[in-house]
N, C-alpha and C positions, 0 to 999 in steps of 0.2 A: 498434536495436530500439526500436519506443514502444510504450509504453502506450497502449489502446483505452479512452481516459477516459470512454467515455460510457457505459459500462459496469459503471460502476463508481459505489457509490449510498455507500460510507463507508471510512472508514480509520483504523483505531485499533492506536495502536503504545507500545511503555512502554518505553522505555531512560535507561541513564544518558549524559549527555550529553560526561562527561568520560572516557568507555570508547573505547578502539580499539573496538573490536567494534561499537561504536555507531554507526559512519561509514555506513551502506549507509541507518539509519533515519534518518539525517539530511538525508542528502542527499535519498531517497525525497520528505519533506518541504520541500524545495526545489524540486523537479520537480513534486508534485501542487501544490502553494499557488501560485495563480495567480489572475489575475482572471476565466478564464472558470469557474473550480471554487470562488470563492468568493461570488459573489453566490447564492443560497438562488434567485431567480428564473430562472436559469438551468439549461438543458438539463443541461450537464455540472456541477453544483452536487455536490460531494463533501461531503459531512459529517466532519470532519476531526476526533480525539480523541487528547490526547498524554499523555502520562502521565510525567514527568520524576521517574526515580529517583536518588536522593539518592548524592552523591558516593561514599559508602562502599557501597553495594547489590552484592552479589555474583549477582544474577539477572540470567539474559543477557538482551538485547533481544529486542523479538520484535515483529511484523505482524501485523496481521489485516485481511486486505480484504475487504467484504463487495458482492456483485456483484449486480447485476437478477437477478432471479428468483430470488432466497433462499440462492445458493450462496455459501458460507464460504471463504476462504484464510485459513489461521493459518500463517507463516511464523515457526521461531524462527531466528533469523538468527544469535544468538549461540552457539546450542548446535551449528550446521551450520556454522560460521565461513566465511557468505556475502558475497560482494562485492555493491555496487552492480547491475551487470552480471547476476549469478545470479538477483536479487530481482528485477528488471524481468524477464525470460524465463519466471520462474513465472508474474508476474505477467499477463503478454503472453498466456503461453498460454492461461491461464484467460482471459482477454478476449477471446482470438479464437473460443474454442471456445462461448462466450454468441455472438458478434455471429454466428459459422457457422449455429446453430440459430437464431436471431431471423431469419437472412435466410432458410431455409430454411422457417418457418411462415408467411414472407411477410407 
């Protein structure tokens, strides 16, 4: 499954990084942080926001992807106890279902 990164205009996620439960945003952040999503001059330029809570924080992690055309994904990851895998297919969907209607207004 990939992600439709072009799709996709920001990404803001808040976890603690020493949580199990924190693995999916971690990784997520591995996968977007790239060189075509971090030069600002480029096509797929992601605007990337992290939020690192503090060793003792008992609030689950959580996603927010925000897409062309103003549509919102808020993903809590920790309170749905999602894998890597889960959070990309959310996230896929929502990107296919932008690039569907983009291709379709032509």
């Amino acid at each position: 499954m990939t992600i439709p990164v072009q799709t996709i205009t920001s990404l803001r996620t808040s976890f603690n990084p020493f949580s199990k439960s924190a693995r999916p945003c971690r990784l997520l952040l591995s996968i977007l942080r790239n060189p075509n999503t971090a030069s600002a001059s480029s096509p797929t330029h992601i605007d990337i926001k992290v939020k690192q809570l503090p060793r003792v924080s008992t609030e689950q992690p959580e996603v927010t992807v925000a897409f062309k055309g103003g549509k919102e994904l808020k993903i809590e990851v920790g309170k749905r106890q999602m894998k890597i895998g889960d959070v990309i297919e959310e996230i896929a969907r929502v990107g296919r279902a932008i690039e569907r209607e983009e291709s379709l207004k032509g």
